[in-house]
C-alpha positions in Angstrom: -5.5 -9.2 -8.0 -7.6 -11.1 -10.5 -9.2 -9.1 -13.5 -11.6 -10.8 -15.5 -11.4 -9.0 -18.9 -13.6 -10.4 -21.7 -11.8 -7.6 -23.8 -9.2 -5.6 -24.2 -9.2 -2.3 -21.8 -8.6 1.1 -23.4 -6.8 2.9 -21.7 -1.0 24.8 -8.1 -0.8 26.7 -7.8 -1.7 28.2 -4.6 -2.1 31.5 -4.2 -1.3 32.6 -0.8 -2.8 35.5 1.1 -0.7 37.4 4.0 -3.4 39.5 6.1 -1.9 42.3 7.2 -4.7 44.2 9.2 -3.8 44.8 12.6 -0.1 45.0 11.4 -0.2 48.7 10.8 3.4 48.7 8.9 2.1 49.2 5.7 -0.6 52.4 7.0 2.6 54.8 8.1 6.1 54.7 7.8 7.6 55.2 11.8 11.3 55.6 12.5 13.0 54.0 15.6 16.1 54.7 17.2 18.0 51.5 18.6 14.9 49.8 19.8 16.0 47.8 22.8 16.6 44.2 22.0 13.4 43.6 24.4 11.0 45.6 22.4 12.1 44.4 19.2 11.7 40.6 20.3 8.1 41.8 21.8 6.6 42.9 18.4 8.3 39.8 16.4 6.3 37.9 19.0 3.3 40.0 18.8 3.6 40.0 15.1 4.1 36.1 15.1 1.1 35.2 17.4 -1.0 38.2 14.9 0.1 36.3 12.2 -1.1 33.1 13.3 -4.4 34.2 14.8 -4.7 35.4 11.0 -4.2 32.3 9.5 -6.1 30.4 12.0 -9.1 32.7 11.0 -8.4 32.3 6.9 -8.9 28.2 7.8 -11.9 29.1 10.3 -13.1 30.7 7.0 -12.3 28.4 4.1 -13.7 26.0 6.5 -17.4 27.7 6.9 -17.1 28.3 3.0 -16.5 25.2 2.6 -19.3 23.8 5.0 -21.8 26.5 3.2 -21.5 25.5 0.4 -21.8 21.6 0.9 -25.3 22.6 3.4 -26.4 24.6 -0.4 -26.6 21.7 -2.4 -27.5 18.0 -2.8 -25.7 15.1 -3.9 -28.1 13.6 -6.4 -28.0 10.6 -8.6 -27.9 11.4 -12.6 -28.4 8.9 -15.3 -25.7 9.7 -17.9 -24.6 7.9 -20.8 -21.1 7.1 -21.4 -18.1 6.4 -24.1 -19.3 3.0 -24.4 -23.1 3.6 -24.8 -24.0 2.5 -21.4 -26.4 4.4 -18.7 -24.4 4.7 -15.7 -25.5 6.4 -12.3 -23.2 9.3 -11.7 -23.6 11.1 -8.5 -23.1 15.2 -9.1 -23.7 17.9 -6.2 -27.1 20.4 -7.6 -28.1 23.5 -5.9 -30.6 23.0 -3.0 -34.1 23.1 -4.0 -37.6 21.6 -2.9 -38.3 19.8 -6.4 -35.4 17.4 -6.7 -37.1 14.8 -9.0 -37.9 18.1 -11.3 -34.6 19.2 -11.1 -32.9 16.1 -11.6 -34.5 15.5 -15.1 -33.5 19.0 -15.6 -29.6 17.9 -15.3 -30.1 15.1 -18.3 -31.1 17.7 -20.8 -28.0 18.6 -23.2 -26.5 21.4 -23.5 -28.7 22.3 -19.9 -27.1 23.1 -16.5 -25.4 19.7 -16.2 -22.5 20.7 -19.0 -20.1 21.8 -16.8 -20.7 19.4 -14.5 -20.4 16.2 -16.8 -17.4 13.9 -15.7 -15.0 13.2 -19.2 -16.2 10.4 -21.7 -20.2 11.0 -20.2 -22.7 13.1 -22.2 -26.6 13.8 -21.1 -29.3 12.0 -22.7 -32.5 14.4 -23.0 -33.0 16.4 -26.4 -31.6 20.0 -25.8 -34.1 22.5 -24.4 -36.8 19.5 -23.2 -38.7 21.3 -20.6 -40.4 18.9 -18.5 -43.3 19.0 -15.0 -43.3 16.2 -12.5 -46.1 15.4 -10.4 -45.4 12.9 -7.8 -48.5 10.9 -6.3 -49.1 7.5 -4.6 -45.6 6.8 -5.1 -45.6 7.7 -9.2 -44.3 9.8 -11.1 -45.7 11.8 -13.8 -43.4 13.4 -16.1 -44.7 15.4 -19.4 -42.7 16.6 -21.6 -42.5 19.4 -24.4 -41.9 18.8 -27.9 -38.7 18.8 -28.1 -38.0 15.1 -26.1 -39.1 13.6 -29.4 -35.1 15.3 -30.7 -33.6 11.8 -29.7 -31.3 10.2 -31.6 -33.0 6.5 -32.7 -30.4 4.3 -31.0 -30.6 6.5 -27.4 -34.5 5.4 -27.1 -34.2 2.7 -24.8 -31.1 4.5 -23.3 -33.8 7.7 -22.4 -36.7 5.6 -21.3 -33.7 3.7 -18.1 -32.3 7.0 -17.2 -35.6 8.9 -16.7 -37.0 5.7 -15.0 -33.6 5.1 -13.2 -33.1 8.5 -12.1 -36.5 9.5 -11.1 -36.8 5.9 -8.9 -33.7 6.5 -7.0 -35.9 8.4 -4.6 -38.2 7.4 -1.8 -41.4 8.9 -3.6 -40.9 7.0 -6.4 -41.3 3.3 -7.4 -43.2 3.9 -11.0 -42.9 6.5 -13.9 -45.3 7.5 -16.1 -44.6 9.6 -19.5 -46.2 12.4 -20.9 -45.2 14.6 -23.8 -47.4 17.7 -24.2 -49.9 17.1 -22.0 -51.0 13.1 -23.4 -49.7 9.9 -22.5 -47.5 7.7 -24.5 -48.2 4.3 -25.0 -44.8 4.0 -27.0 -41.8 6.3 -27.9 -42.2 8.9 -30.4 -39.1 8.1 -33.0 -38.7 4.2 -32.6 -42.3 3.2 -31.0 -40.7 1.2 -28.3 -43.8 -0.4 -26.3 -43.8 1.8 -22.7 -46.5 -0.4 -21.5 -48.5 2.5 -19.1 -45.8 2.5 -15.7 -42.0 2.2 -15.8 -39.9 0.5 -13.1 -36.8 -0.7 -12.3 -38.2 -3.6 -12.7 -37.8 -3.3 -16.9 -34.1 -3.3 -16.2 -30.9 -1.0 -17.8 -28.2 -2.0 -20.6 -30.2 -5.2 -21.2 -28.1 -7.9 -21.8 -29.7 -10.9 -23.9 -27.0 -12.3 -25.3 -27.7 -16.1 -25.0 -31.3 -16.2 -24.3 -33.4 -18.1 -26.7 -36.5 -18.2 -24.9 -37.2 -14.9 -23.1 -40.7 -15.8 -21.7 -38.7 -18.5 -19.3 -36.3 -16.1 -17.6 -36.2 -13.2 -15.2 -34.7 -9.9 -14.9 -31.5 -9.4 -12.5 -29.3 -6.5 -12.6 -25.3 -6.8 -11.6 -23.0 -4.2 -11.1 -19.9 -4.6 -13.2 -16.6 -2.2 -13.5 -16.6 0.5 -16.4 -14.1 3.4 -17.7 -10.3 2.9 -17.3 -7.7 2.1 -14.6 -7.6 4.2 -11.9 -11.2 6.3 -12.4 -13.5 2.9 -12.6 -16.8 3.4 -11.6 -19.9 0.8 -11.4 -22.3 0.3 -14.1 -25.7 -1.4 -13.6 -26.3 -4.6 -16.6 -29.5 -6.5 -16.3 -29.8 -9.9 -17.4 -32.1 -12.6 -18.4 -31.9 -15.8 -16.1 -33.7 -18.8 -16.1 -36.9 -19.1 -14.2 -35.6 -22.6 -12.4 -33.0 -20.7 -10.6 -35.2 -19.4 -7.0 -33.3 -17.8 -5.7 -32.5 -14.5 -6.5 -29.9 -13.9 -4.8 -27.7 -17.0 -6.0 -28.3 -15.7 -9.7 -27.5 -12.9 -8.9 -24.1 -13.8 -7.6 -23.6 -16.2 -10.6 -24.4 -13.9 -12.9 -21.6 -11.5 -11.1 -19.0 -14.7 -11.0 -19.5 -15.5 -14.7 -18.5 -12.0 -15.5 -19.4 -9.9 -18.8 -19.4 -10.9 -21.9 -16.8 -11.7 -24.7 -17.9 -8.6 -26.4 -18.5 -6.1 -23.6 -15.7 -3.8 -22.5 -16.8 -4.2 -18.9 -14.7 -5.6 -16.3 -14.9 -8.0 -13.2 -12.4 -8.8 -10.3 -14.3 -12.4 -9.6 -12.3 -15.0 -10.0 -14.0 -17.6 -12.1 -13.6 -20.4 -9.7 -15.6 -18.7 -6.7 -18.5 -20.5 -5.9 -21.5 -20.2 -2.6 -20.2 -22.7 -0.7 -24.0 -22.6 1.5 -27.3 -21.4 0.5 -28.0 -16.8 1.3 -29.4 -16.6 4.8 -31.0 -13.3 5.0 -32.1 -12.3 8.1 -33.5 -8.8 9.2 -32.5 -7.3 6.0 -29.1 -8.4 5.8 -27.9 -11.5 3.2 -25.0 -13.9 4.7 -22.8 -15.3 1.7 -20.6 -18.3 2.3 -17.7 -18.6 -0.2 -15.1 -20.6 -1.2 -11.1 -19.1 -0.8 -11.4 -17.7 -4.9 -13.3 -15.1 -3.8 -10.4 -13.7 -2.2 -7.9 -11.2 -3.8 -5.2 -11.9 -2.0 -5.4 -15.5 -0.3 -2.1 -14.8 1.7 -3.5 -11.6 3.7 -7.4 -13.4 3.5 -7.8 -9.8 1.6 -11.2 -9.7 -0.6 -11.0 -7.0 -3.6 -12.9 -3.7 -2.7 -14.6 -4.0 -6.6 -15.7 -7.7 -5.6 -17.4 -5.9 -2.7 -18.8 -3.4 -3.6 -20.2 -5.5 -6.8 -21.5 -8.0 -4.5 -23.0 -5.1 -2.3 -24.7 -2.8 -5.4 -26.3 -6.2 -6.6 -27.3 -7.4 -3.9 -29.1 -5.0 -2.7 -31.2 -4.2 -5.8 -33.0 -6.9 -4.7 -36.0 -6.2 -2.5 -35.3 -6.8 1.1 -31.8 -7.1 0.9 -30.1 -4.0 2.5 -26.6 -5.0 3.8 -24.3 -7.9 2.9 -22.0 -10.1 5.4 -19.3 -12.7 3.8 -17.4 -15.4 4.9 -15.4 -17.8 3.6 -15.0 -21.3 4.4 -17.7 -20.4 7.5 -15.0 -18.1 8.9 -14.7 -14.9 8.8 -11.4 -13.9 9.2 -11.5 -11.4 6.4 -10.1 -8.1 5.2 -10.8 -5.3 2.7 -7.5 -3.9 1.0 -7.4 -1.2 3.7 -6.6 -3.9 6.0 -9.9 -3.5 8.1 -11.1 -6.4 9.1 -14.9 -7.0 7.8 -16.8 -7.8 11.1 -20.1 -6.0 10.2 -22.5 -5.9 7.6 -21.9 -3.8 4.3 -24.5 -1.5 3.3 -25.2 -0.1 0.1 -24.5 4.0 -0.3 -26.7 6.3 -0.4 -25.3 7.2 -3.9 -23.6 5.3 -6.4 -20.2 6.5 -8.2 -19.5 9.4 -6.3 -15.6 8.7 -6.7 -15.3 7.5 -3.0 -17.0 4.1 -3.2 
């Protein structure tokens, strides 16, 4: 499989429970006589089928537990900064509750309820004990907070303006973010006066990457979805570049953008092979983009097998874009293709619902 590195990549006990009730061995101590062969087999089978009737219900009940717990909480998208500096989504189960933009933000602040929840190498990116209100209206959000979100650390500004605006935008209510801190608006941040410009979007990207522009006013923003953390627990984080105004079409910078990879001096990662190229213009239709490669884009080209991180790259990008909400790929025009599970890709790929929740 190809792996486009621009640098080098750092790399029970169970406890079993008998349930005796019903047994009634261990209540009294009864002496028998010679027990007939037939009686003794009778309560070895009435004490099998007990047995299992009691395990069957400790399953029933792990089960239900189980199913409780999951119908208590919400899988919600958190903004977290990891070992390399970058903001990466990281979707964490919180506790059920009717303000889940609120109580997102609550699950940035350090040292806050998120601690024990944080996966290794990620850290939370709010001051400790920033107390925060959200009003949400007309599809923005409000946020003002106390004092103590002007703690920051200089180089985390930008790094706390994207995952507030990132986190807060992941859902439906949301499209713009406003900030407050004790009850007044800021027109800039309070250690190193970054510009907030009135309403925050996606829009104003995450981990900018400039590297090569010269002329910013000519170019766009696109965000890609590159491969971050170390073999075997990668997970997908969001970079937004600067391309050229002359390129159209979103989509196709998009894809180049994913196909050039990341920089010399990022510790990022990319499966594209450099030689993959759109064969055809994107045809989008009804929501869903068509991409027509060449054979690089393949993984494997014996098995016609394209790389699940190439996929799910292509998907996460993609459908950042507006109007774009499922992905179809073929290659050559044909689409005889497979995933590495060996299922054959024959409908369109949507995006999750959450990003990086260690099964995507």
């Amino acid at each position: 499989m190809f792996i486009n590195k621009k640098t080098p990549l750092v790399l029970a006990a169970f406890v079993l429970s008998i349930i005796l009730t019903g047994c009634g061995s261990l209540g009294s101590k009864e002496t028998k006589i010679d027990p007939p062969q037939d009686v003794s087999y009778l309560e070895e089978e009435g004490e099998k089928v007990l047995k299992e009737e009691n395990e069957n219900t400790v399953k029933e009940e792990a089960t239900g537990g189980k199913e409780k717990a999951a119908e208590e909480t919400v899988r919600t998208e958190l903004y977290l900064i990891d070992k390399e500096g970058y903001v990466v989504p990281q979707t964490l189960a919180l506790p059920k509750t009717e303000s889940v933009a609120k109580q997102a933000l609550e699950y940035l602040v350090e040292q806050g309820p998120v601690s024990e929840l944080l996966p290794n190498g990620f850290r939370a990116v709010l001051p400790a004990d920033t107390k925060m209100t959200v009003k949400i209206k007309d599809g923005t959000a409000v946020v003002d907070f106390s004092k103590e979100f002007a703690n920051y650390k200089p180089e985390d500004e930008l790094k706390v303006l994207q995952a507030v605006t990132w986190t807060l935008t992941q859902f439906d209510s949301v499209g713009k973010v406003k900030i407050q801190m004790n009850g007044k608006e800021l027109t800039e941040m309070p250690v190193n006066g970054t510009p907030i410009g009135g309403e925050l979007s996606r829009k104003d990207g995450i981990n900018l990457d400039t590297a090569g522009v010269a002329d910013i006013t000519n170019t766009r923003a696109v965000t890609v979805y590159f491969l971050g953390g170390d073999e075997d627990s990668y997970y997908y984080v969001p970079v937004t570049r600067r391309v050229e105004n002359k390129v159209k079409d979103g989509i196709v910078a998009a894809v180049t953008e994913l196909i050039k990879g990341p920089g010399y001096a990022s510790p990022l990662l990319s499966e594209f092979n450099p030689d993959t190229k759109l064969l055809d213009n994107p045809k989008v239709e009804n929501g869903n983009v068509t991409l027509n490669f060449n054979e690089s884009i393949y993984g494997s080209f014996e098995e016609k097998m394209i790389s699940k991180h190439v996929l799910n790259s292509l998907v996460l990008s993609l459908t950042e874009q507006k109007g774009i909400e499922s992905v179809s790929i073929t290659v050559d025009g044909k689409t005889e293709i497979v995933n590495e599970n060996g299922e054959k890709l024959t409908e369109p790929v949507s995006r999750p619902e959450k990003v990086n929740t260690g099964s995507f």
